[in-house]
C-alpha positions in Angstrom: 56.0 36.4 28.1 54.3 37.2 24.7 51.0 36.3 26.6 51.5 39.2 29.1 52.6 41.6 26.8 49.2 40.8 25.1 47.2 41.7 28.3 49.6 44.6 29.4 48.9 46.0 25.9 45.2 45.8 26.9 45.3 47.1 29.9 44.0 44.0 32.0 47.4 43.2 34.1 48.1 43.4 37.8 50.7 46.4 37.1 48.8 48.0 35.3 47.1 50.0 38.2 48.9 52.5 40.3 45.9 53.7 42.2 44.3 51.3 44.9 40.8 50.0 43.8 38.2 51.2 46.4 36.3 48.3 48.0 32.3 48.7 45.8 30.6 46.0 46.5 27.1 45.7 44.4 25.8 43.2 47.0 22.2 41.5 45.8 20.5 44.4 44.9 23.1 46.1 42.5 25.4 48.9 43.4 25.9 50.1 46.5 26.0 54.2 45.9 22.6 55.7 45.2 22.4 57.8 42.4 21.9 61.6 42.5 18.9 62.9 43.4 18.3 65.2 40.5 19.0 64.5 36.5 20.2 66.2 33.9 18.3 64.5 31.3 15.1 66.0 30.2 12.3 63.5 29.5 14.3 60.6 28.9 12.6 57.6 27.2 12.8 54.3 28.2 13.0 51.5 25.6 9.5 50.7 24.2 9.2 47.6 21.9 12.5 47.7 19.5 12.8 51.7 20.4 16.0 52.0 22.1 15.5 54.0 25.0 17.1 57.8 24.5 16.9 61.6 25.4 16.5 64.2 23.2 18.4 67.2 24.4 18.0 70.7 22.3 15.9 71.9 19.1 18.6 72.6 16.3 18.1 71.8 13.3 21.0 69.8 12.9 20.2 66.7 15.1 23.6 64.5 16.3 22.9 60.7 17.4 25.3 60.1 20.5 26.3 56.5 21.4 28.2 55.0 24.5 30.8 52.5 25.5 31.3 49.0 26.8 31.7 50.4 30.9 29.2 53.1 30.7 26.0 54.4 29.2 24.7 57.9 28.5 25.6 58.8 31.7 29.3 59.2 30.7 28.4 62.4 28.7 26.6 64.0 31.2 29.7 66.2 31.9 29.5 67.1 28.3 25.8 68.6 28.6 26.5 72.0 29.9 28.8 73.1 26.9 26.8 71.8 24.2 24.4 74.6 22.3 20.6 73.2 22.5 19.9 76.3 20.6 21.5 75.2 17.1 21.9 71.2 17.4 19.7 68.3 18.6 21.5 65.7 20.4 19.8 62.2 21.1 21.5 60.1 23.2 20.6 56.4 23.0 21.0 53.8 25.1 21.8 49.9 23.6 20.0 47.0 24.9 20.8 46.1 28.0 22.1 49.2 28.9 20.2 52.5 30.9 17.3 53.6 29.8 17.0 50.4 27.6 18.7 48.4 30.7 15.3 45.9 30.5 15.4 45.3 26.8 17.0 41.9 26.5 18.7 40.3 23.0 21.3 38.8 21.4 23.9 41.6 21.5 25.6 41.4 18.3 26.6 43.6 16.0 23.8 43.8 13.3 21.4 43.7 16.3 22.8 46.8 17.5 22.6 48.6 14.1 19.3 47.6 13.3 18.5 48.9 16.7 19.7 52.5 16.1 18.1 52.8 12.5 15.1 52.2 13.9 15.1 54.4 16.5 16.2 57.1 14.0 13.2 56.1 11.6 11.2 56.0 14.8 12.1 59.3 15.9 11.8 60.4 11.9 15.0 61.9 11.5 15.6 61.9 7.6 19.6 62.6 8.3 21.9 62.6 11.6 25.1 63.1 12.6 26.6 60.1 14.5 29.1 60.0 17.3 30.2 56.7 18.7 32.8 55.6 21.5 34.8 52.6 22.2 32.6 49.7 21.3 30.3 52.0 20.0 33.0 53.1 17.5 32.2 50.0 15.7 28.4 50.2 16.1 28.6 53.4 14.3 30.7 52.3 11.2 28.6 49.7 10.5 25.5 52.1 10.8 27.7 54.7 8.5 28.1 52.5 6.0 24.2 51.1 6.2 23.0 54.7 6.8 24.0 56.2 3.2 23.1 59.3 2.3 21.0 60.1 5.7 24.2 60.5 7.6 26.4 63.5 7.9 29.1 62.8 9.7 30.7 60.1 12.5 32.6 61.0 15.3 34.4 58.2 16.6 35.9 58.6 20.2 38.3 55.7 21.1 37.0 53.5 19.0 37.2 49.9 18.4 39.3 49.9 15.1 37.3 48.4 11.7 39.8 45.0 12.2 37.9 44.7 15.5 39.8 43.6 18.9 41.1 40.6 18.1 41.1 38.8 22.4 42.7 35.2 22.9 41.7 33.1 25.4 44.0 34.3 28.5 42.3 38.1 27.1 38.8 37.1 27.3 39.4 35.5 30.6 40.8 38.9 31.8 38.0 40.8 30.0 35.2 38.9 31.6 37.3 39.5 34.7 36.1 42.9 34.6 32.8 42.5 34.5 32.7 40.2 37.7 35.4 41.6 39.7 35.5 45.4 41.0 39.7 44.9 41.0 40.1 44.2 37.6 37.6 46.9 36.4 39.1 49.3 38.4 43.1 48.2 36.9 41.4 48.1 33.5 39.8 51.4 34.0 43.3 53.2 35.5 45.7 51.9 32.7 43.4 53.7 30.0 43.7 56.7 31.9 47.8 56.5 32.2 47.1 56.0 36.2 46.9 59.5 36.5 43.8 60.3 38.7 43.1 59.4 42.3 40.4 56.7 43.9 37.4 59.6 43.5 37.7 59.5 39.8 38.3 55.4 40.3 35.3 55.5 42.2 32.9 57.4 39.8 33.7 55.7 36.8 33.2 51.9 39.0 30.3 53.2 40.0 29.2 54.2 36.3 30.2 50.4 35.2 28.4 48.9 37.5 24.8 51.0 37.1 25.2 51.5 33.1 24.1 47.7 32.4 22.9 44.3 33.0 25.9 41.4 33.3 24.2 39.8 30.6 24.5 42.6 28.3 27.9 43.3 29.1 29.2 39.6 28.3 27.1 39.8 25.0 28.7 43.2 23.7 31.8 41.7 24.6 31.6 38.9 22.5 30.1 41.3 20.0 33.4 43.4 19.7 36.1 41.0 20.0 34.8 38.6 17.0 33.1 41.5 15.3 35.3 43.0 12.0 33.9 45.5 9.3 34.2 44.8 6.3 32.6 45.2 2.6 32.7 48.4 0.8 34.1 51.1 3.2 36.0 53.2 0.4 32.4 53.9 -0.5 31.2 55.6 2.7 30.4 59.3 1.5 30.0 60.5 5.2 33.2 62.7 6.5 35.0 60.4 9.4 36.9 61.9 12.1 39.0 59.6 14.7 39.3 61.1 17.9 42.2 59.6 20.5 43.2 60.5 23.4 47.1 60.7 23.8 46.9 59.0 27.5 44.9 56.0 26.6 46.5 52.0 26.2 48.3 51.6 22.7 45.9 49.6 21.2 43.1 52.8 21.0 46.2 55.1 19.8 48.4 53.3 18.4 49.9 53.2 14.7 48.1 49.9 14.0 44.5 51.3 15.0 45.8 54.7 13.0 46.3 52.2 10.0 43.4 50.0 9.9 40.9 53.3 9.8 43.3 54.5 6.6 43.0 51.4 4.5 39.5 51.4 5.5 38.4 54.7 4.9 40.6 56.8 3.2 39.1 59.9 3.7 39.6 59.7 7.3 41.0 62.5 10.0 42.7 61.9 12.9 42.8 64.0 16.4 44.4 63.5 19.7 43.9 64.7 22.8 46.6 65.4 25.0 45.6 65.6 28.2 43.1 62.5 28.1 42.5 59.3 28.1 39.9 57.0 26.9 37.0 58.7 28.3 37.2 62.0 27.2 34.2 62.9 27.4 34.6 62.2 31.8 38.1 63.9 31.0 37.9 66.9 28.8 34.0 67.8 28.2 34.7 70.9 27.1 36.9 70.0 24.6 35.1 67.0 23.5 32.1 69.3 22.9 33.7 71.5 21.2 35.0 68.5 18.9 31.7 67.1 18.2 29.9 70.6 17.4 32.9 71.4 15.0 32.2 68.3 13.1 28.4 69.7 13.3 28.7 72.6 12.2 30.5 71.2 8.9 29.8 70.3 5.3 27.6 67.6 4.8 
């Protein structure tokens, strides 16, 4: 019983879905839906030696480095590119190995891999300070970077993040977790319980379809080892860089809970919390507009 309560807290049980998972087979040559015919990316880079791969979008002079999640790459904040203002920020989004535009970089996934990675992107892209904004997995990506980063960062923006104690899986979790990377039924139940089951099988479909396209299966089961034995640690009363905790008040406990709440506080102490009401864990698929208006506030701030 205390085993299932583990998974249901999760999201990764049979009852957790409400909405029928639409058949997607990926077959041998990866997903079956084509993608759309035009982008909105301008000039996207693809991954050149240890230069994550990334799009630059705008000319600020304020310049935001944007991070994705374990089930999706940039293309999860594409819905968030028509309300964003080119005109006084710079966003770059960056894609992790393994995943979109640096889908054929290969390596060992882990969590000072990763950092190292997006510092020397920045340095690469010669961007003396940055905003960060990070999401899920990539909520512990960017504290490590924040607290690495110094003085160059501005802010972080953390969007259902992985909590700074990490996410702790046992073995029946990680069975379940690895589940979803092989099986289109327990992405999809994974997927409805951290949106509250509240959408229908389009929205189902989209995001599977987003899953599946966003990475190799190798990356995948190495960024999920990553976050479930990763933990930060060290020094974090000393980050200088304002932190703002963004959750969204339909997601599973564990990304809005009082515990994840409490491990940022001990951590940081100058942290802020938000929630938003009528979201989930992707908010970003799920609110844009209020998601952009989130990470320009934090923008447009001190620092």
């Amino acid at each position: 019983m205390q085993r299932r309560t583990v998974l249901k807290g999760f999201g990764l049980t049979a009852t957790a879905a409400i909405v029928t998972t639409p058949a997607f087979a990926q077959g041998a040559g990866g997903a079956a839906t084509a993608p759309p015919s035009s982008s909105p990316w301008p000039s996207p880079q693809s991954a050149t030696g240890s230069q994550l791969g990334h799009c630059r979008i705008g000319n600020g002079p304020a310049v935001c480095v944007v991070l994705h999640e374990w089930l999706g790459d940039h293309v999860n904040w594409e819905s968030v590119l028509p309300y964003l203002d080119p005109a006084r920020y710079t966003f770059v989004f960056t894609d992790l190995r393994g995943y979109g535009w640096s889908r054929a970089m290969g390596g060992s996934y882990t969590l000072d891999e990763a950092v190292s990675d997006v510092l020397h992107t920045v340095d690469q892209l010669a961007l003396t300070r940055f905003h960060l904004v990070g999401h899920s997995m990539s909520g512990l990506v960017a504290q490590k970077i924040a607290l690495e980063a110094g003085s160059r960062l501005q802010s972080v923006t953390l969007f259902s993040p992985v909590p700074p104690s990490g996410f702790r899986a046992d073995e029946a979790a990680m069975k379940a977790l690895n589940a979803v990377i092989d099986e289109d039924e327990a992405a999809g139940r994974a997927i409805t319980a951290r949106t509250s089951s509240r959408y229908g099988a389009g929205w189902l479909r989209r995001k599977l379809a987003i899953a599946r396209e966003a990475s190799t299966v190798e990356a995948k089961r190495g960024y999920l080892t990553m976050f479930t034995s990763s933990v930060i640690s060290g020094e974090t009363h000393a980050l200088a860089a304002p932190m703002h905790v963004v959750t969204g008040a339909l997601d599973i406990p564990f990304y809005r809970g009082e515990p994840l709440r409490n491990s940022f506080a001990l951590a940081y102490p100058g942290v802020t919390f938000e929630i938003i009401d009528d979201a989930g864990h992707y908010s970003m698929l799920e609110t844009p507009v209020r998601v952009a208006s989130i990470i320009e506030k934090r923008l447009a701030g001190p620092g």
